[in-house]
N, C-alpha and C positions, 0 to 999 in steps of 0.2 A: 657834632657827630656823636657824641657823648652822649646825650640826650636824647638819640633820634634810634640807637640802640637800646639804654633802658625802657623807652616807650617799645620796642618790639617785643622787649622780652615780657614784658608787664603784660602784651594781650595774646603771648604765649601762654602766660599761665594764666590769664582766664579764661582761655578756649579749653587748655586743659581739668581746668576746675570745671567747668561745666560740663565737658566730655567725661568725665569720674563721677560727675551728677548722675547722669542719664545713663552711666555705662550698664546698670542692672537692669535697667527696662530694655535698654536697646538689641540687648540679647535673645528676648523673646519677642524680636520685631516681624521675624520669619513666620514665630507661631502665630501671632497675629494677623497678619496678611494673609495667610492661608483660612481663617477659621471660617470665614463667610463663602468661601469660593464651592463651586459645587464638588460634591465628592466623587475621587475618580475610581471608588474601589470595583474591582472585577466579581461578578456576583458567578463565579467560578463553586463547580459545578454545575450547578443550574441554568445558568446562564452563559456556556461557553463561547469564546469570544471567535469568531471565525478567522482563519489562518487566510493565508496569500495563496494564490492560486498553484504556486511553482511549491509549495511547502513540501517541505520532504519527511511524509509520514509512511506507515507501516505499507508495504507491498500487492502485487496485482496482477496475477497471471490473465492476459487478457487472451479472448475469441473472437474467433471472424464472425461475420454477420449470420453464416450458417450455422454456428456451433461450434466447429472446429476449433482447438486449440491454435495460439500464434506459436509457442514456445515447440522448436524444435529440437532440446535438447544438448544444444550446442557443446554448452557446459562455459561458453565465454565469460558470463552475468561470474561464475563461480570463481575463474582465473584472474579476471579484474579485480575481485574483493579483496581490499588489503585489511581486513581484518576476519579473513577465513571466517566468512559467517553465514557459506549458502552455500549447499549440498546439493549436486544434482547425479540423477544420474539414467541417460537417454536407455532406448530403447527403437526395434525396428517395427515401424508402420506392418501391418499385415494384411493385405487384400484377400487372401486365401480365404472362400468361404467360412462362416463360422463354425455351418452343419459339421465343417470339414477339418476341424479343429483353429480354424482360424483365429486371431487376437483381437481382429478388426486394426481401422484407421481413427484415431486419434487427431492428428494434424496433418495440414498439408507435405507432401515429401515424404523423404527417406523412413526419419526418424520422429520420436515424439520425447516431451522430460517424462520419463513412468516415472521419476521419485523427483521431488522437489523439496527440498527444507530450507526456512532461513532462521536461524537462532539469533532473534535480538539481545540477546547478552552479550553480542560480539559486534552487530550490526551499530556503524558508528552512523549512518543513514547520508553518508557521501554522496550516494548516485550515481557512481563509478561502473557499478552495474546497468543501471539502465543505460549510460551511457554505451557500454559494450553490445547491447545484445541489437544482434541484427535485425529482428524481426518486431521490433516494439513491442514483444508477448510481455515485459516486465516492464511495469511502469508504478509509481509512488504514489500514493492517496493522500490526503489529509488527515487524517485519523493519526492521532499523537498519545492516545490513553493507552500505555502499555504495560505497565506496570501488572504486578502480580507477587504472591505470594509464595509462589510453589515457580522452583528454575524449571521445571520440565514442561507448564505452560508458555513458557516465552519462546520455545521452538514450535515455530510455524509450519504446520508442513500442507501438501500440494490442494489437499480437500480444504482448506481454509482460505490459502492464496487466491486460490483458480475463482476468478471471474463468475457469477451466477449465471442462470441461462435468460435473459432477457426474451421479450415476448418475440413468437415465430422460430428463434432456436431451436436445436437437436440437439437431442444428450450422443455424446458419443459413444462406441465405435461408429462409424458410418462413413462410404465411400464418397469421395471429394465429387462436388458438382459436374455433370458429364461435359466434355469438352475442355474442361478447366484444367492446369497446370500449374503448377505450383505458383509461379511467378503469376498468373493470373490472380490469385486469391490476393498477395503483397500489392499487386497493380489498382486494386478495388472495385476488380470487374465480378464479383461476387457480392450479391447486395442482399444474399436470404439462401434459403434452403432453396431445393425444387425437388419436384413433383416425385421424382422416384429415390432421392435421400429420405423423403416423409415417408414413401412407403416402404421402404427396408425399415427404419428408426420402428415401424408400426408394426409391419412383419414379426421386428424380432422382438416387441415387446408381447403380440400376443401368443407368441412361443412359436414359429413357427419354423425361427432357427436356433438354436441355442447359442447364448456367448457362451462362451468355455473362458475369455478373457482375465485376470485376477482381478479381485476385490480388494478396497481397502483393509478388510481383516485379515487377507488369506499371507501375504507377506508383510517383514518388517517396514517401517516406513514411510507404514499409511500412504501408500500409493496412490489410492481413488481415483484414477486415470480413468477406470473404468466406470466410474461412482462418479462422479466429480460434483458439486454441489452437497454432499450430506449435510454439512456442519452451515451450510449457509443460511443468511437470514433477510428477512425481506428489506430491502434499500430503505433508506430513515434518515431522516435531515439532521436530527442531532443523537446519533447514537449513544449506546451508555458503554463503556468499559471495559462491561462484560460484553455486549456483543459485539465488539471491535475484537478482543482477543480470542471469540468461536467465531470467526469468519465474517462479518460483516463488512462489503464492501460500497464506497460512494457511486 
């Protein structure tokens, strides 16, 4: 039994002996096995790596297929936000002629958002918002370059948000498709403008009624409700940074 123990320990200390051989190569066994393998580095900026469909980037006030804004103002998206980082503040549709000092219609129903801001300095990009708002006018992009140098670009406000006017659209003010109701437009029985929306939108551009409506410069908070598109830019598969933070949306 004597014997059968010093033979143990004897090829204890030559595994050891040889494990204290090779302990300083063995260490760099890692960097080794990796040195041939291909490399996985991210050729970021240039090369930006595409996100997940559900990714939760910079915001999107969407429109119905005629033009009209979704976002009625509600102000829910704003009461949901647990870190106070979206400002809204509604306003009432106006049918009243424009001749006649009218404001116009903006969105389907009562109301419309005239101001919209979201300050990503506070936006933790939860989605607690979209989750809130009834009308799916707010919904999240992909666009993740936010960054900036100056705190006063990183608030977003409604001319930047607001959805561009894709092809066949109307710039609003303009009166809701004849027959339609509101819950019609939510239902998806609006599928484009028609015939006498194009010709008021056409009327009033070649002056034959006046908006009287507000401009993005006339009040604080860059409203653009009546403006909406200025700051936008044409759709682009890999945008740059800068035009993710003047309005670019996917």
């Amino acid at each position: 039994m004597a014997d059968e123990n010093v033979s143990k320990d004897n090829e204890r200390k030559g595994k050891g002996a040889f494990a204290d051989f090779f302990a300083p190569v063995a260490g760099f066994g890692v960097s080794f096995s990796t040195m041939f393998r291909k490399v996985a580095t991210e050729e970021y900026p240039e090369k930006p790596r595409p996100t997940q469909p559900r990714f939760h980037g910079r915001h999107q006030l969407n429109r119905h297929p005629d033009g009209l804004e979704k976002c009625v103002g509600c102000e829910l998206c704003a009461w949901a936000c647990p870190a106070d980082a979206i400002l809204v503040e509604g306003a009432d549709n106006d049918d009243t002629p424009l001749e006649q000092g009218g404001k116009g219609r903006f969105s389907p129903g009562e109301r419309y958002g005239r101001v919209y801001q979201i300050n990503y300095l506070r936006c933790i990009f939860c989605g607690l918002c979209i989750e809130a708002c009834p009308t799916r006018a707010l919904t999240m992009t992909n666009f993740y370059e936010l960054a900036d140098n100056n705190r006063g670009d990183l608030i977003f406000t409604k001319d930047q948000l607001l959805a561009p006017l894709q092809e066949g659209m109307l710039e609003p003010p303009f009166p809701m498709a004849d027959g339609m109701e509101e819950r019609d437009y939510y239902q998806g029985k609006v599928t484009g403008p028609t015939n006498p929306q194009r010709d008021y939108v056409n009327a009033r551009a070649a002056g034959v009624v006046v908006d009287e409506s507000p401009r993005a410069h006339d009040e604080p908070g860059n409203v653009a409700a009546s403006a909406p598109g200025e700051h936008d830019v044409v759709h682009t598969t890999a945008p740059t940074a800068a035009q993710t933070r003047k309005g670019a949306n996917p």
